[in-house]
PAKENU-289068 format. One record per residue (C-alpha): residue in three letters; chain; x, y, z. Coordinates in nm, 4 decimals, decimal comma, always signed. Each point is the difference from the previous one (the first is absolute). Layout:
! PAKENU-289068
<atom "ALA"; "A"; <X; Y; Z>>
...
//
This chain:
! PAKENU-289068
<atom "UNK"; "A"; <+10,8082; +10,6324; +10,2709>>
<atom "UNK"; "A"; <-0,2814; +0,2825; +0,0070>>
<atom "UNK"; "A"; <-0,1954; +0,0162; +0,3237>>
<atom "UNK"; "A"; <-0,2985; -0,2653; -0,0184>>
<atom "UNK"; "A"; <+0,0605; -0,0230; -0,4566>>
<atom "UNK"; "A"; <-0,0196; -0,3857; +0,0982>>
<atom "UNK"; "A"; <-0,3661; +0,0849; +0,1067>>
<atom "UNK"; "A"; <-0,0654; +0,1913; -0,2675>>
<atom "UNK"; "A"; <+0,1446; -0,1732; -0,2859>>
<atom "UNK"; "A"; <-0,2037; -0,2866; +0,1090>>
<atom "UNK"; "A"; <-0,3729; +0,2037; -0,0042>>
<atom "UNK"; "A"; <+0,1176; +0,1008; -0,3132>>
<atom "UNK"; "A"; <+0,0233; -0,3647; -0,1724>>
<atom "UNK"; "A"; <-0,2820; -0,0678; +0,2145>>
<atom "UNK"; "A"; <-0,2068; +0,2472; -0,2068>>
<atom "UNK"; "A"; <+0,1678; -0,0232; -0,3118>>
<atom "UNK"; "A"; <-0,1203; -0,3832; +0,0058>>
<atom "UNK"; "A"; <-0,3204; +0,0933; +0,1242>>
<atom "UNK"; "A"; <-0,0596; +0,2604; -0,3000>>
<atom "UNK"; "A"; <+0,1619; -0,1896; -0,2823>>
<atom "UNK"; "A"; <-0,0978; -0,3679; +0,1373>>
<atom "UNK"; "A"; <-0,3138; +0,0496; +0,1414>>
<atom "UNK"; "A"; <-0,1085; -0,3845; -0,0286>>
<atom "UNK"; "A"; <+0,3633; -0,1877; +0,0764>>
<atom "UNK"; "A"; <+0,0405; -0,1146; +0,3265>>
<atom "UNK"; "A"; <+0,3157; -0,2132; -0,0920>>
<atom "UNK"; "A"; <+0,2433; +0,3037; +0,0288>>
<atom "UNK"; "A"; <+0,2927; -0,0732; +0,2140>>
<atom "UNK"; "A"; <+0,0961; +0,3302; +0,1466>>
<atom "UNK"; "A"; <+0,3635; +0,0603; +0,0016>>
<atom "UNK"; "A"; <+0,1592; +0,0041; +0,3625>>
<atom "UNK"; "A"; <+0,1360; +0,3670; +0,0753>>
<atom "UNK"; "A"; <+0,3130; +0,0035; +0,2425>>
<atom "UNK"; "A"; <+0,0359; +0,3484; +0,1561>>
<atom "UNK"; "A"; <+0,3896; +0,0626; +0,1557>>
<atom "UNK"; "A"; <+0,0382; +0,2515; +0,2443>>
<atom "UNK"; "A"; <+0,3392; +0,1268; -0,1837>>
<atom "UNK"; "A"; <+0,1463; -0,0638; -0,3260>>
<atom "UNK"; "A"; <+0,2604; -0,2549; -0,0555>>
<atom "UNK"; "A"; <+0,2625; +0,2160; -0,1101>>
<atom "UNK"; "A"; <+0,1191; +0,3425; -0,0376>>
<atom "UNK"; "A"; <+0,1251; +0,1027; -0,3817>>
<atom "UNK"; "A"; <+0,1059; +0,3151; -0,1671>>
<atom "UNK"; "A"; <-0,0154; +0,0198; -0,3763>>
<atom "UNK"; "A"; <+0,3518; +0,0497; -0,1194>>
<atom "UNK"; "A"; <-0,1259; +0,0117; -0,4587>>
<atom "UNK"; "A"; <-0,2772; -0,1108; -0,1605>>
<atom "UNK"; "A"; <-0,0101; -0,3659; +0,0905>>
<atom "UNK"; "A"; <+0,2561; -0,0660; +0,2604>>
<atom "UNK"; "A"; <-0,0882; +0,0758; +0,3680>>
<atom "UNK"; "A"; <+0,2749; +0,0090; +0,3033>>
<atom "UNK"; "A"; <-0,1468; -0,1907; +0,2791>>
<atom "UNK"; "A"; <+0,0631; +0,1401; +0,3325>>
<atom "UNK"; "A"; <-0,1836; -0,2056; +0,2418>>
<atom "UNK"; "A"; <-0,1368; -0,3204; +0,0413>>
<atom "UNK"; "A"; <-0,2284; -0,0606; +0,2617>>
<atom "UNK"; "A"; <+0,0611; -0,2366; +0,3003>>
<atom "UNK"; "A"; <-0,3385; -0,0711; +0,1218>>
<atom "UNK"; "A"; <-0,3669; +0,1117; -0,1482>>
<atom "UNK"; "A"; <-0,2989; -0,0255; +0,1203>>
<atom "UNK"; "A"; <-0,2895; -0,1329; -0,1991>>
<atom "UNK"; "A"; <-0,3617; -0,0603; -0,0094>>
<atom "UNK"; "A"; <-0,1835; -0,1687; -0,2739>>
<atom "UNK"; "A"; <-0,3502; +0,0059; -0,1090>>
<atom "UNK"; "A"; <-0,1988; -0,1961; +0,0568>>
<atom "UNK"; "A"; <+0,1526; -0,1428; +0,2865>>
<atom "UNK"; "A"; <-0,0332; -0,3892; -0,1005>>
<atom "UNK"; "A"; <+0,2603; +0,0882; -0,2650>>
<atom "UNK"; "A"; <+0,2741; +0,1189; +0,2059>>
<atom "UNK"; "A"; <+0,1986; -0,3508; +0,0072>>
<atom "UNK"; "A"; <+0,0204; +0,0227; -0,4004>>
<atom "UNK"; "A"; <+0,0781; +0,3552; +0,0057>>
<atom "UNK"; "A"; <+0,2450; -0,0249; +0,2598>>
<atom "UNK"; "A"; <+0,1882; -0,3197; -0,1691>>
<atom "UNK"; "A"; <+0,0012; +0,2421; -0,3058>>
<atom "UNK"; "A"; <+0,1054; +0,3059; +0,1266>>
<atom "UNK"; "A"; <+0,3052; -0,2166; +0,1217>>
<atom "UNK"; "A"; <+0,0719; -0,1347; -0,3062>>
<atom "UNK"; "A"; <+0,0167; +0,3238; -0,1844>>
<atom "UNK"; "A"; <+0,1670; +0,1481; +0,3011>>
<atom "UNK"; "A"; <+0,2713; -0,2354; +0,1164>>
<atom "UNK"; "A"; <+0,1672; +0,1041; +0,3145>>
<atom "UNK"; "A"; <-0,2574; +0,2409; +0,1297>>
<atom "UNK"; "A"; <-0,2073; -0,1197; +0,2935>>
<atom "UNK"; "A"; <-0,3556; +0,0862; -0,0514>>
<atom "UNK"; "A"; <-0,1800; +0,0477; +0,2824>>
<atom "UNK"; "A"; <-0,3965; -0,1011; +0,0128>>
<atom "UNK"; "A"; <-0,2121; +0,2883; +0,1747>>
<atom "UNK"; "A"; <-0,3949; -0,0344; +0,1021>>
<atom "UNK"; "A"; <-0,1632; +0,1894; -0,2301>>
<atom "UNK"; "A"; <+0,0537; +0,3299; -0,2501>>
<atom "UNK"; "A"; <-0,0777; +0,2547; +0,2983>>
<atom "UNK"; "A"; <+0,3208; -0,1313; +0,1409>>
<atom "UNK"; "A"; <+0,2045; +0,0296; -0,2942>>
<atom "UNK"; "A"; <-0,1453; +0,3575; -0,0699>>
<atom "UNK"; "A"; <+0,0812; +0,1038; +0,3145>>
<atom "UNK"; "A"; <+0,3606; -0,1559; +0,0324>>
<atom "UNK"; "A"; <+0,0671; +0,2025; -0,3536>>
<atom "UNK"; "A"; <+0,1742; +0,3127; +0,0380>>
<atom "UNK"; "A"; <+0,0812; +0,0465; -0,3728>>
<atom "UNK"; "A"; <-0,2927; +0,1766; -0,0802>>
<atom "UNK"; "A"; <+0,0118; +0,3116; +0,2326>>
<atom "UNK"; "A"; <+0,3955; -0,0229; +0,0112>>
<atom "UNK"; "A"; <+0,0172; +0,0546; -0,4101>>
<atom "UNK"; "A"; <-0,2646; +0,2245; -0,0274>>
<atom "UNK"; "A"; <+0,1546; +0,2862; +0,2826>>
<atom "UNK"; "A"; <+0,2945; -0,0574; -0,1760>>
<atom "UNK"; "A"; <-0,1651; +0,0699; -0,3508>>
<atom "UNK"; "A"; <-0,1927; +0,2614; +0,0987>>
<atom "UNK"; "A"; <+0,3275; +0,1961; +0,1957>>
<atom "UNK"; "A"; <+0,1682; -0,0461; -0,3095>>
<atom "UNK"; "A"; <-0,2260; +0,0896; -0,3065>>
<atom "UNK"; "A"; <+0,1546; +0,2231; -0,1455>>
<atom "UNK"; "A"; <+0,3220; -0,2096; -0,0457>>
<atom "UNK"; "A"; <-0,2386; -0,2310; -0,1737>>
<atom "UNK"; "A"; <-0,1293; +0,2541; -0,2211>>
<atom "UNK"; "A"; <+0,3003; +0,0830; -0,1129>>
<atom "UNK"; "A"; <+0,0885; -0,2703; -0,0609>>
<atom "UNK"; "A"; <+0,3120; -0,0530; +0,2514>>
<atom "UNK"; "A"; <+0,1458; -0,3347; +0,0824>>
<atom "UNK"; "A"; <-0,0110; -0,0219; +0,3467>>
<atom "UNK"; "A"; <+0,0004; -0,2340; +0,3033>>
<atom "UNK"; "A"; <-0,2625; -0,0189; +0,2387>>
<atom "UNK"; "A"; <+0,1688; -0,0169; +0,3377>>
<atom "UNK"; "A"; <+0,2754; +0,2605; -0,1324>>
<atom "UNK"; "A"; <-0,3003; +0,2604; +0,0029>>
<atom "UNK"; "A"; <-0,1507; -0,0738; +0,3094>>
<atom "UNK"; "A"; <+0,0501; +0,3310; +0,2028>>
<atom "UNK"; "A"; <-0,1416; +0,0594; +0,3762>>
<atom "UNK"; "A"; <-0,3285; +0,1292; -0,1159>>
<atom "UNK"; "A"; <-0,0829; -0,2989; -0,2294>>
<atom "UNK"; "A"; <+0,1253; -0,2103; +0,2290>>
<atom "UNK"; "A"; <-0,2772; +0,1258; +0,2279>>
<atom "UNK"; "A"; <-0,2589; -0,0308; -0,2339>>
<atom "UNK"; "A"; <+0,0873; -0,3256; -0,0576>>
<atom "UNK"; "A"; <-0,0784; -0,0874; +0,3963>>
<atom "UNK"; "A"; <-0,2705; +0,1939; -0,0184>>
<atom "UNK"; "A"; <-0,1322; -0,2488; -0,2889>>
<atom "UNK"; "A"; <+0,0817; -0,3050; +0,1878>>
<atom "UNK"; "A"; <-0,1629; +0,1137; +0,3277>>
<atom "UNK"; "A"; <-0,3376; +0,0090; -0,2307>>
<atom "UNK"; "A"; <+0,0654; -0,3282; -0,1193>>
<atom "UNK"; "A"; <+0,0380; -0,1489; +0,3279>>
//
């Protein structure tokens, strides 16, 4: 759920085909659905078992290109029974309505060097005053 990676995934198959197939037009490009949160929330608890804390509610998505959002949508329900996705015009929206991005990287950065040492640690356990701050600050920018 990176901020516009729907956008660039898709120039990047884009030019992949256009170095690799330079004379085949017949490529169907794979439809890209960009969400505007992730569908859960999971800690790892050993190697391959995860504790899931959260599922989502609602999501909001955006698929490119557009005139494949009816597929993607029907699909993203199937995989994702229960959650109601939510179609939204266009990846600018979905960037915007993201906060992930700026919320886990104040959080990372305010908390380094629990991460270099390797600490386990929960995010919103370590947010103090000033990171908390930070974090506005970051979302003011994004806005």
């Amino acid at each position: 759920h990176a901020s516009l990676g729907a956008l660039y995934l898709s120039r990047a198959i884009e030019e992949n085909h256009r170095k690799n197939h330079r004379n085949d037009n017949s490529i169907m490009f794979p439809p890209i659905t960009a969400c505007g949160t992730t569908v859960c929330t999971a800690r790892r608890t050993s190697g391959r078992s995860v504790d899931i804390k959260t599922i989502r509610k609602s999501v909001d998505v955006c698929t490119v290109p557009e005139e494949k959002s009816t597929a993607a949508l029907s699909l993203c329900n199937t995989l994702f029974p229960g959650i109601n996705f939510q179609p939204r015009d266009g990846l600018l929206a979905i960037s915007l309505s993201n906060l992930n991005p700026q919320n886990h990287l104040g959080m990372a950065l305010g908390n380094m060097s629990r991460m270099d040492k390797g600490e386990s640690w929960y995010q919103f356990e370590n947010t103090t005053p000033k990171i908390g701050r930070f974090l506005e600050d970051l979302d003011r920018e994004r806005l």
